[in-house]
Structures are given as C-alpha cells and as structure tokens.
N, C-alpha and C positions, 0 to 999 in steps of 0.2 A: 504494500500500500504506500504511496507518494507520501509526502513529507504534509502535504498541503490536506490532500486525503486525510491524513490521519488525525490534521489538526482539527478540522470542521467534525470529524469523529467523534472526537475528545470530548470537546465542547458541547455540542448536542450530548452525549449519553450526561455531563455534566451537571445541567441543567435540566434534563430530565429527571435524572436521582435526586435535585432539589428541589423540583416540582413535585413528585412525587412523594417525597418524603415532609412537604410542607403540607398537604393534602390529607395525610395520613395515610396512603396507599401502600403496598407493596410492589417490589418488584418484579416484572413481567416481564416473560423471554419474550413475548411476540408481541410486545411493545415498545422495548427495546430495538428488536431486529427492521420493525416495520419506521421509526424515527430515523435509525441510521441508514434505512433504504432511502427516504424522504429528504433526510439532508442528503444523501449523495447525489440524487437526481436533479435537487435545485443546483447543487455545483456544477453538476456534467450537464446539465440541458438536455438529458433526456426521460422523455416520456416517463412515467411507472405508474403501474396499474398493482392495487392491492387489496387481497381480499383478506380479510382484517374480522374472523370470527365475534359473535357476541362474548363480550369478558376483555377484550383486548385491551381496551383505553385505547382505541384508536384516535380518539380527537385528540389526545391531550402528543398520542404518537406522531400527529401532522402540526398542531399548532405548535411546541414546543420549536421544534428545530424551523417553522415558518417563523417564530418572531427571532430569532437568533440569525437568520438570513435576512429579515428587515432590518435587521439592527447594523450588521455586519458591511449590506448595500447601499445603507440610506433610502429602500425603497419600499413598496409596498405591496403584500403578497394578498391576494386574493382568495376567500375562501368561499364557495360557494355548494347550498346544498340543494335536497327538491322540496322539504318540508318544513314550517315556519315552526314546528317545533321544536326540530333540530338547530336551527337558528335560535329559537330564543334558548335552547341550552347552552351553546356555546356563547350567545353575548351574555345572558343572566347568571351563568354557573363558571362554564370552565375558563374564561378568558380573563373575569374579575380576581380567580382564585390567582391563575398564572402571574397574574400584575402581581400581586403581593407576593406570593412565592422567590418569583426572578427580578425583581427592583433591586436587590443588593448583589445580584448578582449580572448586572447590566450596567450600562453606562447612563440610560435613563430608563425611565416607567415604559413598559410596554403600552403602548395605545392600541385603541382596534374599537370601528364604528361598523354601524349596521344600514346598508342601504336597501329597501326595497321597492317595487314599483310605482310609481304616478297613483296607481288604483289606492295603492294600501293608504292613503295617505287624503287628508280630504282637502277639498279642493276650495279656498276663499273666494274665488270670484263665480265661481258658480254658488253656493252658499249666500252668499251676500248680493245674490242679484239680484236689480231693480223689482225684475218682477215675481210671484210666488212662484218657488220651484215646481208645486207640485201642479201648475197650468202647464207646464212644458209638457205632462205626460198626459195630460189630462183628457186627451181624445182615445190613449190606447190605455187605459187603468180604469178596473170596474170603479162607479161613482162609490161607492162604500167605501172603496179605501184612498180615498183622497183625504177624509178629516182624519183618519190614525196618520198617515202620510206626513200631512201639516204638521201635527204634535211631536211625531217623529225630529222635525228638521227645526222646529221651534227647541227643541233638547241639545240639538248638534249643536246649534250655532251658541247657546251659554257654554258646551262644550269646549267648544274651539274658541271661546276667549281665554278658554282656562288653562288647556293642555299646552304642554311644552312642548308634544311630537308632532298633534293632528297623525298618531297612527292609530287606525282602526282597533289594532290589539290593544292597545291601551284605553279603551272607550269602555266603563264600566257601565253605562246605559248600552239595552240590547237595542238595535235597529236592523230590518228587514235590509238583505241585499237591493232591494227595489230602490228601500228611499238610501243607501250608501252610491249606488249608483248614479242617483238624481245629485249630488253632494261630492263626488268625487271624477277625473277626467282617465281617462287613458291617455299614453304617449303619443298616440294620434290626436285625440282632443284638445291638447297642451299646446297654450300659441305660446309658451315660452317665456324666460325673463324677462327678455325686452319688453314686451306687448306686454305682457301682463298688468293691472294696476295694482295685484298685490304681492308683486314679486319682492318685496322686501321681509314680507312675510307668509311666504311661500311655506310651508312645513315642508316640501319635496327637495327644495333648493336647500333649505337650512339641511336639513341628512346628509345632503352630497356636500354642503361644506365642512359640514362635521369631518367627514370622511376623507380631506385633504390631508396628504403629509401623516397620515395615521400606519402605524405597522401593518393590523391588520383588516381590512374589509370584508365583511361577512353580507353575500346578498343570495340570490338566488337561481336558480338556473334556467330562470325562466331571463331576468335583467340580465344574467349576463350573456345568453345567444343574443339580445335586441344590443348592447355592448360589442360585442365581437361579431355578428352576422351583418348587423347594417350600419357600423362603424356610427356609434349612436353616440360616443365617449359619455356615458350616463356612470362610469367607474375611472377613479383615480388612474393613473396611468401607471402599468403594471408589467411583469416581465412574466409572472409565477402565477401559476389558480392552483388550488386545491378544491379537487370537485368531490365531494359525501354524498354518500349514497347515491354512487354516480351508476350505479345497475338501473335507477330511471330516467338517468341524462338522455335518452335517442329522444323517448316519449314527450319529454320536458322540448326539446328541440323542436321536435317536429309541430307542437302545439304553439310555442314562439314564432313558427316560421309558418303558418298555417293562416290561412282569409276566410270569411264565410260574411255570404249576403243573405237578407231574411229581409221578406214584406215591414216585417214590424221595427226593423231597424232603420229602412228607407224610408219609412211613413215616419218616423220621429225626426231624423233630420229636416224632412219637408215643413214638417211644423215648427220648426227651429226656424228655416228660411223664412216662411211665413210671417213670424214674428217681427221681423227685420224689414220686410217690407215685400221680400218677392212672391210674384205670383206664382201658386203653384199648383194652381187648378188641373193645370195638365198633368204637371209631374208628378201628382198622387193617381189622378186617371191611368198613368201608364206604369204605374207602380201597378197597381190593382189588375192589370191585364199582363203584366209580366207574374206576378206571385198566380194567376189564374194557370198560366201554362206553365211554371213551375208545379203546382200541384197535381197536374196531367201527367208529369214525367215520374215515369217509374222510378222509386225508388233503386239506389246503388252507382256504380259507378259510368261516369259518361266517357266515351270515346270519340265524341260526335254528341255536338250541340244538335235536337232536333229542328228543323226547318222552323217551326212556330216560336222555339224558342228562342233561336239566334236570333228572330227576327225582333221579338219585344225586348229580347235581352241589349243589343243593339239600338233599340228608339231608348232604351229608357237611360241607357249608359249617355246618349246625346242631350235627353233633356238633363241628368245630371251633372254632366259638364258647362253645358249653360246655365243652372242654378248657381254654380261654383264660380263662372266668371261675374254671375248676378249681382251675387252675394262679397265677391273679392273685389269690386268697387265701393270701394266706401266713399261716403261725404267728408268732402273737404272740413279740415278740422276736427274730425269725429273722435281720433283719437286723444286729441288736449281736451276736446270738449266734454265727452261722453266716453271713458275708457273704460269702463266696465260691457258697454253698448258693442264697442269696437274689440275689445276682447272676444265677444262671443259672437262675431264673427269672423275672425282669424278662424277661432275654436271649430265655426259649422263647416266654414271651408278646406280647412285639414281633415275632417269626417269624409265632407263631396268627396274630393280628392282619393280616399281611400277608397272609398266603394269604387270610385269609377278606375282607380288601380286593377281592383280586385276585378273586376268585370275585363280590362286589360289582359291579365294575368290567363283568367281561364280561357281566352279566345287564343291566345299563343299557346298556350299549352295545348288546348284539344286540336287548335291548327297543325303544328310538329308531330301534333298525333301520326295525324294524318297527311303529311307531307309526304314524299318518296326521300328525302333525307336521311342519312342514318345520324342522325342528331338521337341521344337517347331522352328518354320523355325525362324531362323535372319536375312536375308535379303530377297528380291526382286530382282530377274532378269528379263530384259524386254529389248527390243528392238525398235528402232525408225528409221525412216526412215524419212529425210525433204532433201528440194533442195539443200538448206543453206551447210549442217553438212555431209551429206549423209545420212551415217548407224552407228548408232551409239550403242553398247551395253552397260546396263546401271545396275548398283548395288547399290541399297541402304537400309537401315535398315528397315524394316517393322514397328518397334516402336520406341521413341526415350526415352520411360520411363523407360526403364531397362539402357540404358545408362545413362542419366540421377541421375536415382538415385544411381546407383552405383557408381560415379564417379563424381558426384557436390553434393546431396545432402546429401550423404552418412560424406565426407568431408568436407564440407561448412556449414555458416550459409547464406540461401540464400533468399533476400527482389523482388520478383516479382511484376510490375505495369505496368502498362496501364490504357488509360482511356474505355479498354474493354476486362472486364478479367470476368463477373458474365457473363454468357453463360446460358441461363435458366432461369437466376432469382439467380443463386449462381455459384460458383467457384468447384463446384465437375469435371466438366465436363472440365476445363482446368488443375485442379491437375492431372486427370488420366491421360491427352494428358503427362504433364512433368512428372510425376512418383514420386510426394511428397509423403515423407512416411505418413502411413496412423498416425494417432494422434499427429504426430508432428510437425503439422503449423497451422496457422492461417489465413483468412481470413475477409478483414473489407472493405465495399463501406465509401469513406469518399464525397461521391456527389460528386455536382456541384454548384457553387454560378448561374448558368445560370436559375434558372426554370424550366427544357423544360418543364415540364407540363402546363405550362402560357405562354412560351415563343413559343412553338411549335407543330403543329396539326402533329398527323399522320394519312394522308388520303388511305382507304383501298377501293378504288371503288370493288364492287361485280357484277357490269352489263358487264362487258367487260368477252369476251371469253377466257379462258383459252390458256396459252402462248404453242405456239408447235414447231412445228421443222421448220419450211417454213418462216420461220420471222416474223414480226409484222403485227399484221391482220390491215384490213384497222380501228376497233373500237379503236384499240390501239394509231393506228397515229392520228386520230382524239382527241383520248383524250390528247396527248400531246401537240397538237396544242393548243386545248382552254386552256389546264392549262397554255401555256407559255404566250401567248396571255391577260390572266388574270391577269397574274401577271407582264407584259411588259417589258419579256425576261427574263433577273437575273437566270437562270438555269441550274447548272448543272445535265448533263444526263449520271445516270451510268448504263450501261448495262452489260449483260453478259456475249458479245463478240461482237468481232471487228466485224463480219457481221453485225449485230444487231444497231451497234453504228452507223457506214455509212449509214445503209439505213434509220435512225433516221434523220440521219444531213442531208440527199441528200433531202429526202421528206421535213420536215423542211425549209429549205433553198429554196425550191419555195413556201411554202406558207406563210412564218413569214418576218414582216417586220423587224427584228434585224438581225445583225451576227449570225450564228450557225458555231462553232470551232469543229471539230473533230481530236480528237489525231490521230497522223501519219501525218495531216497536217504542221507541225512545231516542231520542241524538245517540250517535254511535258510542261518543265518549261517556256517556251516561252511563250507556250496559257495559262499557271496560272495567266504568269505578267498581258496579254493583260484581260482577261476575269477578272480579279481583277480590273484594270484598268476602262472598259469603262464598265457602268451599264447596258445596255441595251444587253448585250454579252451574248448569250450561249455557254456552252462547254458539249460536247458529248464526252462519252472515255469509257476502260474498267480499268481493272484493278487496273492499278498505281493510278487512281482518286480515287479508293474507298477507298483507304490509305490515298493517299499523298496530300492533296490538302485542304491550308487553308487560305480560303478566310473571311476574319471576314468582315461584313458590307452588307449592300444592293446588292453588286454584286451579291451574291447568298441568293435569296429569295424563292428560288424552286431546292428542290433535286428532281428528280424524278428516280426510282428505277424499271428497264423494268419488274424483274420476279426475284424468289429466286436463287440466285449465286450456285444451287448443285456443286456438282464435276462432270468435265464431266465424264459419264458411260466410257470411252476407256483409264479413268488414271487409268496406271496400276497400279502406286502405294497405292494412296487410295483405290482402289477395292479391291488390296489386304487385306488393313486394314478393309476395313469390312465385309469382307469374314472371314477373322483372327476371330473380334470380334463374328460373326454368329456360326464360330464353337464352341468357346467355352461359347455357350449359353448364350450371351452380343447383345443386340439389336446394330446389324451394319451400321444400318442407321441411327440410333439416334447418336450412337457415334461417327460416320465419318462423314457421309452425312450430316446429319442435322447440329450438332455441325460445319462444315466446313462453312455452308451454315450464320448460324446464328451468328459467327466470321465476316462475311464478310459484312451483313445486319448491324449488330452493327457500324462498322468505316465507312460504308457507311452514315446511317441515320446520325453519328456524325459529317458531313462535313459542317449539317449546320447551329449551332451555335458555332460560333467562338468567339463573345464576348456577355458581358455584355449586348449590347443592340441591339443583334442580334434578327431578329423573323421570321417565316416563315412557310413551307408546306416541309415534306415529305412524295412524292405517289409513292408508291408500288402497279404498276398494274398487281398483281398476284394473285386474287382471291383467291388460295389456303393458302394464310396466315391465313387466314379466316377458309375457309371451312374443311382443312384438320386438322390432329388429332396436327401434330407434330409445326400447327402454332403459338399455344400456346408458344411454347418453344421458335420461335424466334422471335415472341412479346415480352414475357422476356426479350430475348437480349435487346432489343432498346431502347432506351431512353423513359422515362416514358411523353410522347408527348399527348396531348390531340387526343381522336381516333373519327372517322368519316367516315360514307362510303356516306358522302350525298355530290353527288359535286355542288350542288349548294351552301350549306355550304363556302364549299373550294373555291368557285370561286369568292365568293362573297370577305371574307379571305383575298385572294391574292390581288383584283382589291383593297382594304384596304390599303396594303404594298406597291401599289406602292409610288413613292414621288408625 
C-alpha cells in the first residue's frame, strides 16, 4: 500500500474508532472494511458499489471518512438517499452525534445541511397571493371542500410566519396534499430569485444557502438527477455523492426524468391564464376534445400516436403555445408595479412551456419510433386510465444508464450502498441497471454481524400448487394458517398485491386467534407502531412492507413471502425494457423480470432480522424458486439463511421461537 494510501487509511479507521467509541458503539469488521473501501474510492476516483448488510453502521461507515475528505479538500461531499427518513436520521441523529464526536479531532466543527425539493418547502408568493388560493382550484374541487381548504391555508400562513424552515416535515398542523399543493411550487412553477417578490424570504433559497461551503449535503435522489440530469446546479458544487439505499436509485431516476399530461392539469393552468386576462375559451374546448380521445385510447403502451389523437394532441399543443406567448407579454411596468401579479405569470408560463415540452417530447419519441433510422428509442409512451387521475398520458426514459452515466458518473466520483445491491450473487446486474462504466469501479459485500445462516431458515415448501391468477388456492391459506399458528402470530405477510393481501387477512382473521393488520386498514406507519408493539400481531400488506418496515425483536418471527414479486405483464414500462433488452440479443427476463423480481425478494427476506438477537423463518410459497431455471438467481439475492423444504422442520423451528 502507497505511503499516501496508507495515510488516508490511518486517519479514516482513526476517527472512526473515535466516532464510534464517543457513540458508545462497538467495533465492527464490516464497518471498518466498508469506511476504508469508501475512503479509498474518494482518493482513486473510482466508482464503489457496497452492499452493507443490516447491523453494519453503514452510514456512520460513509459519513465518517466523507467529512475527513471535506475536510482534507476544502470541498463538499454529497450524500444523497431515496427516503426522507433516512435523511432525517442522518441530519437528526448520526451527523449531530459525528460533530461532537470529531471537533477535537479536526481542524474545525464538521458542518453538513439538508436540501430538499421546491415541493417540500412552501411557497410565499403563492401563499400570500392577492387572490384566495382556494379560487384557483375552485372549478376542478368538489364545493365541500373549498371551506376545510380555506381553514387549511388560513393555519399555513400563521405557520409560515412562525417556522424557521417553511418544510413541510416540520409543520405540526396536518394538511391534505391538495391544499400543500395549492401552497407550494415545483421547479417548473419556480420563476426564481430574481422575479420573485419574496425571494429574500424564500425558505427554498435560505436551505440552499444554508448549504454553501458546508462539509456535508444531505438531499435526495430525486434533486439530485434534476442537479446532475438537467444541469439544474440546485447543489453546492461537488466532486463526490454518496448515494443510500441506492438499490432504488434507477426507479428514483426514471420518475425524475419522467413527463405526464392529464385533462385536469391542463384545465388548471387554463384557469391560471384566465385569471391574468387571457382568453381561453378555446383552449379548455380543445383540452376537453383532446382528454375525449385520450380516453378512446387503449390503455398501455403507444408506438404510434392514433390518427385522432395526433391530431387534437397537435391543435391543443398550438393553442398552448399561444396561451404561453399570451401570457409571456406582460404590461409594461407590471413587474415594479404589481410583483406578486407578474410572478404568477412567469410561474403559468414555465407550467405552458412544460406541457407543451412534454407534448414535444412524445411526438419525437413515437416519431424515431417509427422512422427507418437505427436511432435507438429514448423514451416510452403509454397511457393510463384510473377513476382517481382519469387519463393520463405518460413519458418516461426507457433506460436510466445512459443518463446516468453520462451525467453523474461521467463527472463524479460516485460510493453506491445498500444493504441489497449483489443481485445474483454479484453487483453486474445492478451496474448495468445505473450505467457504471465498465472497468472503473468497484464492488465489495462487507456482510452482516447478524449470521443469517445461524440466525435464519429459508423455508421453500414444494407440495403446494403453483400461484395463479384466481388468488390463493385453498393449500396456500392452509399453509399460512399453520405457519402463523406455529409460531403464535409474530408475522408479517408480504404479498404481491393488494387483492392477495385482503383475502390473506379476511381468511386469517376467522381462523387465527391473534390480530391480523392489513395495510389500507390504518396509515401504514400506524400498523408498524401497533404490530411492533403487541407480539402476538400480524401484518399483511404489499408493497411499502417489502421496503419499509423495521421491526427488530420477536414481533416478527415469521416473514412469509405469497409468490415471486414479477413485474406485472401490462407495465408498460418494464415490458418495454425487456422487449428493448430481447432485441438487442440480452436475455429480457433475466434482466428486467427476474432482476426486478429478485430486488424485491432480497429487502423482502431482509425485514426479518433486524438485530443482533433477532431469529426466525422466511416462507416463500412459490415453488418455482425451486423448480424453475432462473430461481437460482434469486436465491442468490437472499440472505445466505439456512434452506429447507421440510415443514415439519419449520414448524417445529417456529413453535421453538415462541416465548
């Protein structure tokens, strides 16, 4: 090891043993091993990817040697995650402990500020405008909820004399998404400091000045693709990111880099124009004849704009560009005279502008569809229809590796972790999702202090019927009975949709003597506290569980897992992705499908150890894990868990575990 090497070495494990030991912690081999990867890669500038099991201290194993390289470069390292509450742990716990910890052992105080989007943040000049907010919406919101509306934003605005942040998290009055939205701008919405009349008291401008000259920046991975995708500098100016829990970073990208038009979004803008003076008599008439032949259009994805719709979609993008030149003439003076007036026109015409982008966007995409060019497609068009949204037309990138690499890894040195980032057995299959260039990073598993090969069975029953479209056979619901029953309740249950989870918890709940919780019955975080709380509790859910949900201790002594999480066959966007990979002679079910499925199996089976002296069962009643070719692969994913298809084994196991 180089002289130089060994030095930045030194230092990092240094201050990590006095981090550590100021904290009260112990020392940890793969938190150790996972810091001195992380400082080595900000020295050499390349890439590392780390999958960093639960137990590790992995934040304290990136932030540590990240403020020791801010300190070291005079510069400021980037830390960005996919969830605000992984943010608020690192700005409210681990970063305040760090300061006091390493002050005497630094030249100065570690700094490190929190930036997150335009949205999180409310917005003073919409707030404080001339006219009632809740008129603006007032032609698309049932009349009933216009006076809670009013009460709502008469609460913000004493609010927001009070608050130091204007962030949303910190608002201990609740308020409806609706009226946050009537109160807050997106970064399209935003005419920016200049224009703005309260930009001296912006809450979104005071975060990002906070955040000048600071060690560390904590935001998100949504701001920082709008940062590094559209060269947006909404972040300190940066050499280094550390991206957590970057196993969702593609998803977070692609939803960044993603447009969608909707009747009711264009019908609000129009009534924005309206306000201001222009006529828009037509432009809601051909709004209303364009969402008509949108609702005609099959649901899924488009290849080809249909004849009636290019054609309204076409008149309406023209009278939207003429609203926008309408509206982008202001009266002389308006801005000294009237700036709150002239704000929220800048504000309507950065809206026009994007819709008629986004109308832009799909005519080139579906056009190169169909061109004889071998130009490869760059985005997705598709279409949705729900009771909720209506119709909604929808664009977003097909890959997110060419952006990706051209635009963070190209410019960055960039530290990816999670503790589910080896897909297979290795990290190939999540390089190619983000687009690491090929020879210039790194991957390293630094484990888990947990065992799970001591600490955790993974049960594979093969006598149960293969999972089909009609719900859960009745062999199905019997096995979950006697597993829950065995192990006396402690269960949660992830399935792989909301039908599936109900008729789990309905059948359940007449034959188990414990609670059975299903998500929808209470806010998610409700049934975490409760099912944490009382042992004998199950929870049934989809999705958000298979992420979000950590219960360390006996509460959860049993995951049980209905069937492998595919993509459903009718998402148009993944089908597109692996139709994409089939043409160009790339196995597209191993690289979407399965990969998708085997991401989602991995932070599922991880829900259930949570500490040290955690132990228990995860069953996977999906025979095909087994039988089929590609189950190997997401056995790899899982946690290295002792395997077993024998349930008497497992039952025995469980009745073990209870107290």
């Amino acid at each position: 090891m180089a002289d130089s090497e060994a030095d930045y070495a030194h230092t990092t494990q240094a201050l990590l043993d006095t981090a550590v030991s100021a904290i009260g912690g112990a020392p940890r081999p793969g938190q150790n091993t996972m810091a001195q990867a992380v400082s080595k890669a900000f020295h050499t500038q390349r890439h590392l990817a780390v999958q960093a099991g639960t137990g590790t201290g992995k934040s304290l194993a990136y932030l540590v040697p990240a403020i020791e390289y801010a300190h070291e470069t005079n510069s400021t390292v980037v830390v960005s995650t996919a969830t605000i509450a992984l943010q608020n742990q690192l700005v409210n716990r681990d970063l305040p402990r760090l300061r006091e910890a390493l002050r005497t052992q630094l030249s100065r105080d570690p700094s490190f500020a929190l930036i997150k989007g335009r949205s999180h943040y409310v917005c003073l000049n919409k707030l404080h405008a001339p006219e009632d907010l809740e008129a603006q919406a007032e032609s698309l919101i049932e009349p009933e909820q216009l006076s809670n509306m009013g009460e709502q934003i008469l609460e913000l605005r004493t609010w927001a004399a009070e608050t130091d942040t204007g962030d949303r998290a910190d608002l201990e009055i609740s308020v409806s998404d609706l009226v946050w939205k009537q109160v807050s701008v997106s970064a399209q919405e935003c005419v920016g400091a200049k224009n703005c009349p309260h930009s001296q008291d912006c809450f979104s401008e005071k975060a990002r000045l906070r955040a000048h000259d600071v060690d560390i920046v904590v935001t998100n991975h949504s701001l920082l693709a709008i940062d590094s995708l559209f060269d947006a500098n909404v972040l300190p100016e940066h050499d280094v990111v550390v991206l957590d829990e970057a196993h969702e970073l593609s998803d977070r990208i692609t939803a960044a880099a993603a447009d969608e038009l909707s009747a009711t979004a264009l019908s609000m803008a129009a009534r924005r124009a309206e306000k201001l003076g222009a006529q828009v008599e037509k432009l809601l008439e051909v709004i209303k004849e364009w969402s008509a032949e949108l609702e005609r259009t099959q649901a899924g994805r488009l290849l080809t704009l249909p004849t009636s719709l290019l054609h309204s979609s076409q008149a309406l993008r023209q009278r939207i560009d003429q609203c926008c030149r309408t509206i982008s003439a202001a009266p002389a003076n308006e801005a000294a005279d009237h700036p709150t007036r002239h704000a929220e026109r800048l504000s309507l015409a950065n809206v026009l502008q994007s819709h008629s982008d986004c109308f832009t966007r799909a005519f080139e995409s579906l056009t190169a569809k169909n061109s004889t060019t071998d130009e490869p497609d760059r985005d997705v068009v598709w279409v949705s229809h729900d009771d909720r949204r209506g119709s909604v037309l929808h664009i977003a990138p097909l890959a997110v590796s060419d952006l990706l690499g051209s635009h963070l890894f190209a410019r960055k040195t960039v530290v990816l972790t999670s503790a589910t980032l080896s897909i297979g057995g290795n990290f190939n299959a999540m390089a190619a999702h983000w687009g690491l260039p090929a020879g210039k990073w790194d991957g390293i598993d630094v484990g888990t202090p947990f065992h799970p090969e001591k600490a955790g069975i993974l049960y594979l029953p093969t006598h149960l019927p293969l999972p089909g479209r009609d719900g859960l056979s009745p062999e199905t619901l019997d096995e979950i009975h006697e597993l829950i029953m065995a192990v006396g309740g402690r269960t949660l249950g992830l399935f792989s949709s909301r039908s599936a989870a109900v008729e789990a918890a309905q059948a359940m709940r007449t034959r188990l003597p414990f609670d059975v919780l299903c998500q929808g019955d209470d806010a998610t975080s409700a049934l975490i506290r409760r099912f944490s709380k009382e042992e004998n509790t199950c929870l049934f859910g989809t999705l958000s569980l298979w992420q979000g949900v950590d219960v360390p201790g006996s509460s959860c002594s049993l995951v049980i897992i209905d069937k492998i999480p595919f993509p459903r066959p009718d998402d148009p966007l993944l089908q597109a992705r692996k139709e994409n990979a089939d043409q160009q002679r790339r196995n597209g079910f191993m690289e979407v499908s399965a990969t998708h499925a085997a991401l989602l199996m991995a932070q599922g089976a991880g829900r259930l150890l949570r500490s040290i002296d955690d132990r228990g069962v995860v069953a996977v009643l999906d025979k095909r894990i087994v039988l089929k070719s590609y189950g190997s692969f997401i056995r790899a994913s899982m946690p290295s868990f002792w395997r077993t298809s024998d349930p008497t084994v497992v039952r025995g196991a469980l009745k073990r575990l209870r107290p």
